[in-house]
N, C-alpha and C positions, 0 to 999 in steps of 0.2 A: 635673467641673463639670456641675450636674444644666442642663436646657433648661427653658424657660421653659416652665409650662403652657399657654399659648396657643401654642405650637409644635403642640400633640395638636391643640387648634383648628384651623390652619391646615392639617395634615397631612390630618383629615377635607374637608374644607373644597376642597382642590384634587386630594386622591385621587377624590372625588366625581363632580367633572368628568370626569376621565381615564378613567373607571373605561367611561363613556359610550362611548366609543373612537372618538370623530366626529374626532378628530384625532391626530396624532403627542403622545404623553406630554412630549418636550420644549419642543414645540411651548407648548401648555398650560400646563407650568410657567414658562415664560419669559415669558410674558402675563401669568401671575399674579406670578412678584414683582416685574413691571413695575409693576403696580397695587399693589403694596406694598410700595414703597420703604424701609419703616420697617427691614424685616428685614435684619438685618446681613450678612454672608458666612458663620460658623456656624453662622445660624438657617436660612437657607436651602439651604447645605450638607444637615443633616441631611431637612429635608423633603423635597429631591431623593432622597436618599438611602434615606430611608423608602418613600416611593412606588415608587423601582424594585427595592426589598426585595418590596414585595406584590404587585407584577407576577409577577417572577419566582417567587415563591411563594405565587401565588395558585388555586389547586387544593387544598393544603395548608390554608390560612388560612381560604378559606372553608367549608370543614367546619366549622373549630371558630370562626366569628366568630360563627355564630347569627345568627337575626335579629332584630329590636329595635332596638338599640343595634350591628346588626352593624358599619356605616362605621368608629365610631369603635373598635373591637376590631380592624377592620383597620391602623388605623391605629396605633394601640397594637401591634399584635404589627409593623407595618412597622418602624417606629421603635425597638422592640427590636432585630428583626433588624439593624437598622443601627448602631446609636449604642450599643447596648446598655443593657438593662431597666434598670441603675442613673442611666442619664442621662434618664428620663424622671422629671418634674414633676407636679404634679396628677390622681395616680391615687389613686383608692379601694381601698380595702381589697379589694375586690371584685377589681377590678382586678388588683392586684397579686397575688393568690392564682389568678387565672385566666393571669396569664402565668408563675406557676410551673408549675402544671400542664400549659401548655404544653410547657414545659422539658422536662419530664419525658419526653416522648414519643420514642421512639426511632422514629425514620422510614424507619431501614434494615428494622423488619419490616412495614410496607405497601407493599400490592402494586408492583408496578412502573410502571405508568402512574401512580398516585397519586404516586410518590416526583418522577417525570419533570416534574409541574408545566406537563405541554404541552396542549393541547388534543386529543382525541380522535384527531380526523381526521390530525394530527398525528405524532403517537405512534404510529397505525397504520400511514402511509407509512414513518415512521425503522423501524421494526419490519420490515415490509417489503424496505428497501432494505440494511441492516444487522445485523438480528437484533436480541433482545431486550436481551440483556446489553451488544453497545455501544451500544444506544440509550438505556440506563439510565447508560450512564458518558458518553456523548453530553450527555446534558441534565442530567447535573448541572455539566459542564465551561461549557452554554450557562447556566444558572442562577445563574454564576458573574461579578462583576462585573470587568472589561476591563482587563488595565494601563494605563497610559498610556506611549504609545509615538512616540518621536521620530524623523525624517529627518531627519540633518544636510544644509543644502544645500552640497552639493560645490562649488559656486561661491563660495560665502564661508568655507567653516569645513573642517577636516578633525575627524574623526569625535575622536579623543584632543584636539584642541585645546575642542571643546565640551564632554567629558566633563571636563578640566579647570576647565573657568569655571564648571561647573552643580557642580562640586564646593566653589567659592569661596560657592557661592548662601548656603547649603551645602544643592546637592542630587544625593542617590544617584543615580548611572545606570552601568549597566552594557550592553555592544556583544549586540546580537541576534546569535542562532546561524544567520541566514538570510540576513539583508537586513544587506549589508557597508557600509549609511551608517547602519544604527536602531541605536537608544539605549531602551534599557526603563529609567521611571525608577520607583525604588519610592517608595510612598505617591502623592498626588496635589496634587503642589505648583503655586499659580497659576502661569502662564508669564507671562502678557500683557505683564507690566510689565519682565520680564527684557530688557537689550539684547540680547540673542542673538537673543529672539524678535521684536524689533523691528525688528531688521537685517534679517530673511530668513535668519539661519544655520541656523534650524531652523525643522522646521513637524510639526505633530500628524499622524500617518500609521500604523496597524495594520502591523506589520511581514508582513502577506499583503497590503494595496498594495503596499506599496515591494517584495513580491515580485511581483508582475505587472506594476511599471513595467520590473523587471529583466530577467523575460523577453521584452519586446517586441525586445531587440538594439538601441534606437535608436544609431546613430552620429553620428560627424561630419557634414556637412554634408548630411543624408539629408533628404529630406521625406517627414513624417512627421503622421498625424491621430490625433486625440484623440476617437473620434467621437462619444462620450456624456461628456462632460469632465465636465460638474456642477458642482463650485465650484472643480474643476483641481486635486486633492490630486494626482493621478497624471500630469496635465499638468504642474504645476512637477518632480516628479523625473522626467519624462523629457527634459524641457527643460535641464536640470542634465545628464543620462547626454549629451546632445548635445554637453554645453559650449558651448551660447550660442551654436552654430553652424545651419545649414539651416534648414528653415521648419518649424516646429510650428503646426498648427492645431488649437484645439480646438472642436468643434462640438457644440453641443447645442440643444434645441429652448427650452426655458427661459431668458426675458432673466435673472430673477429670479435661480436660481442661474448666470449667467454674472456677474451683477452681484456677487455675491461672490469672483468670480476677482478683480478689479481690485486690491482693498488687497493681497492674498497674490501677485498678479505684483508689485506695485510693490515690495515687500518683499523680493522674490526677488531682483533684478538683473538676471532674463533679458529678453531683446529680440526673441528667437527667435519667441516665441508671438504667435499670432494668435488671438484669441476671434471667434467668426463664429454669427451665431444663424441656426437652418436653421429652416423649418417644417416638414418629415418628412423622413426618409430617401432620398426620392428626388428634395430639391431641387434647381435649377437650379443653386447654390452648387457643391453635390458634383461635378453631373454635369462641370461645369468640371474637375476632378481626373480624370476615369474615366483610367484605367491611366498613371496620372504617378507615383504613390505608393509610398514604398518598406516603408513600416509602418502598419498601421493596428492600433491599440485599441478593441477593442468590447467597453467594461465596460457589457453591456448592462441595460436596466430588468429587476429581476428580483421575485421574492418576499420577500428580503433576512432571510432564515431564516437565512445564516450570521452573522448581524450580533446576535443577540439577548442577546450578556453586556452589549451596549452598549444595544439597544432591545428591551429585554424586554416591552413593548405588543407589538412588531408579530407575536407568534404569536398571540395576543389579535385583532388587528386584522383578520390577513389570513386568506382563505375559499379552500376547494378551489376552485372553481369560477375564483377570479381566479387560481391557479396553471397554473388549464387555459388559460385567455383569454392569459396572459403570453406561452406555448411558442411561438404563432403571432405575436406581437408580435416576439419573438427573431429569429425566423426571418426576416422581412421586413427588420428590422433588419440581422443578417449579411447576407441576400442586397443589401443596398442598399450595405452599405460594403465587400464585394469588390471593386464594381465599379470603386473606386478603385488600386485595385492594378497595377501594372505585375507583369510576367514576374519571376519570381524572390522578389518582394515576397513579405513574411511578415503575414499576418492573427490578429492576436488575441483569441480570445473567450473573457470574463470572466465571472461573477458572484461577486456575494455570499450565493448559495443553496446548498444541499445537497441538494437533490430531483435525483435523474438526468433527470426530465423537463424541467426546465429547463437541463440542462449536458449530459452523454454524448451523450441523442437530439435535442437540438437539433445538435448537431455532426454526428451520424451522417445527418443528415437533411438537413442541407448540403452534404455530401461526396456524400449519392447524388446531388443533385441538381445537382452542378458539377463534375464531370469532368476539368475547369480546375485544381481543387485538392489537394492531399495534405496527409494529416496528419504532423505533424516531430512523432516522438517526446519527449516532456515530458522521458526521460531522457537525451536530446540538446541539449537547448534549458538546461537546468540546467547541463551541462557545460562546453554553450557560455559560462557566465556564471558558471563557479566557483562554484556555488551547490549546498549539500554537501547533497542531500536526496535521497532515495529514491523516484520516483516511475515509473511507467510509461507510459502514451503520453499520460496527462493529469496535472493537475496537481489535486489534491485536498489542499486544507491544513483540517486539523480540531483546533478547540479544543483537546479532550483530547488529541490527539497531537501539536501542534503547535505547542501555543500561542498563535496566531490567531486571528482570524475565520473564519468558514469560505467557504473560497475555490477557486472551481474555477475553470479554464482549461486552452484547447487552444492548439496554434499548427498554423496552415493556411498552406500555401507555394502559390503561385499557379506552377503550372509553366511554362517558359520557351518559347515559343511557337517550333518547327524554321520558318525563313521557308523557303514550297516555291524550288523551282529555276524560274527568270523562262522560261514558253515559249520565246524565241529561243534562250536558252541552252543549252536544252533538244537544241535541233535541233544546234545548232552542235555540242554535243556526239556527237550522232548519225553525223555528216558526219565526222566526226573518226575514227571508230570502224568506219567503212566505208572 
């Protein structure tokens, strides 16, 4: 079924915008078919769809969109990419013989940074940290758009009882190789109006969360913080791992995003959590907690370059220079939610980046400078949680190899403090020994 030619309108129309990069690409589009109510769920499907077609391949596209008439050639070859060249409306002759030609282009013989679709600066750190060849099969994995991926919550559903009812939908899902509560479901069917997703039995989650909700270890009745929660996707499945027991708190500086925790706890069933807004890291809030805490999460602010099959703007968006400024935010951050930690306690640090200067040396740079703590081998902490993956002292989950987001994380153990021997004691032992 061909789209309406004013789809190509609307597609130039709010690529335009985006294109600008003063905002989140979602952001943007959600404004915009707010303001254009008319558009049905297929019309707007595909324009989503188009748009994050020429993100992702916008290196590529804009060589050959020219310029003129370039926006809307962008937009034309997006919505190729997406919905395919037979489902677009109101093209010219012109047109239509300029996205054959396109076709025609075999993109495995241009260079490599070309094929990568990243930005320079980019493409020279992956190069860098990785080499050439898997930064070429790196960025076509990230160029690549996201499954959609489930948490059952453990609290209301088991994992075969949902994969049963979303088969009644009737929709495909099959159990992640990682994460022993996800569900990958194929194609990208609405949930919203599903009871399951009404209930709280499931909720939308990358199966690299639901892998670092896992390795935090949370228990039974532990207390336990969330200290960068955000809208709490990682707060309700460790709330869940607790089973509804001990104190969860999730802390974030943001009422905004804590304000979207509220419908997804209500939904949840858990009772555990506590949302608490802080104003920086070393609020009075926290300091309330210093060494009570048996787990802490710090899925810290990062670059969010592992995240790009899902926001393929933000390599577009974001600049070296705010990667350098992050490292030192990280670090302040870690150093502010140690101090929560009681003897023994285990500390989590997360992101959703792939640059080592925001994940290995911010760690390595923690450890030198807290003596207090040790690193728990990544291949210990997997074990500990029957989670079948191959890693070394860290945790590094990457698209192409993994399927994922790209996700890194450490676990840091706060060492158990020898209390000395009480002076008298001391003596009395002396006198004893004479």
């Amino acid at each position: 079924m061909r789209l309406p030619p004013a789809i190509l309108a609307n597609t130039e129309e709010v690529l335009r915008e985006i294109l600008r990069f003063s905002a989140p690409a979602d952001t943007t589009l959600s404004r915009y078919f707010k303001d254009h109510p008319r558009l049905g769920g297929r019309e707007r499907g595909a324009i989503a769809e188009g748009v994050y077609a020429v993100l992702r391949n916008k290196s590529f596209f804009t060589d050959f969109a020219g310029s003129g008439n370039g926006m809307r050639r962008l937009a034309i070859l997006g919505l190729a990419e997406a919905v395919g060249a037979d489902s677009l409306g109101g093209l010219s002759e012109e047109e239509v013989e300029f996205l054959a030609r396109i076709k025609q282009i075999d993109r495995t013989l241009m260079p490599a940074q070309k094929r990568s679709n990243l930005p320079d600066w980019l493409y020279e750190k992956f190069v860098a940290q990785y080499g050439e060849e898997e930064t070429v099969t790196l960025a076509e994995a990230l160029n690549q758009p996201a499954p959609l991926d489930l948490r059952v919550n453990s609290i209301k559903a088991t994992r075969d009882d949902v994969m049963n009812e979303l088969a009644q939908a009737p929709i495909a899902a099959e159990p992640m190789p990682f994460a022993p509560l996800g569900l990958r479901v194929h194609k990208k069917p609405s949930l919203q109006n599903l009871p399951l997703f009404k209930s709280g039995a499931i909720e939308v989650q990358d199966e690299g969360s639901q892998v670092l909700s896992q390795i935090v270890g949370a228990k039974r009745g532990e207390m336990v913080v969330d200290f960068c929660a955000g809208a709490g996707g990682k707060t309700l499945a460790l709330g869940a791992l607790m089973r509804n027991t001990g104190r969860l708190y999730a802390f974030d500086v943001s009422e905004k995003r804590l304000a979207k925790l509220k419908p997804r706890l209500a939904r949840s069933g858990l009772s555990n959590v506590h949302p608490v807004q802080i104003a920086h890291e070393r609020d009075v809030k926290i300091k309330r907690l210093a060494g009570k805490v048996d787990r802490v999460l710090v899925d810290a602010p990062c670059s969010g370059l592992g995240t790009l099959r899902r926001n393929p703007d933000v390599k577009w968006r974001q600049k070296p220079e705010a990667v350098t400024e992050m490292h030192d935010k990280q670090i302040a951050i870690l150093d502010g939610a140690a101090r929560l930690l009681k003897g023994g306690g285990r500390l989590v640090y997360a992101t959703c980046s792939l640059l080592d200067e925001e994940n290995d040396r911010v760690v390595e740079q923690f450890l030198a400078a807290h003596d207090d703590f040790e690193l728990v081998p990544m291949s210990k902490v997997l074990a500990e949680q029957k989670i079948d993956l191959e890693m070394g002292d860290y945790l590094k989950l990457l698209p192409h190899k993994h399927q994922t987001d790209g996700f890194f994380a450490a676990v840091l153990e706060r060492k158990k403090m020898v209390k000395p021997v009480a002076p008298a004691a001391a003596d009395e032992a002396d006198a004893e020994e004479e």
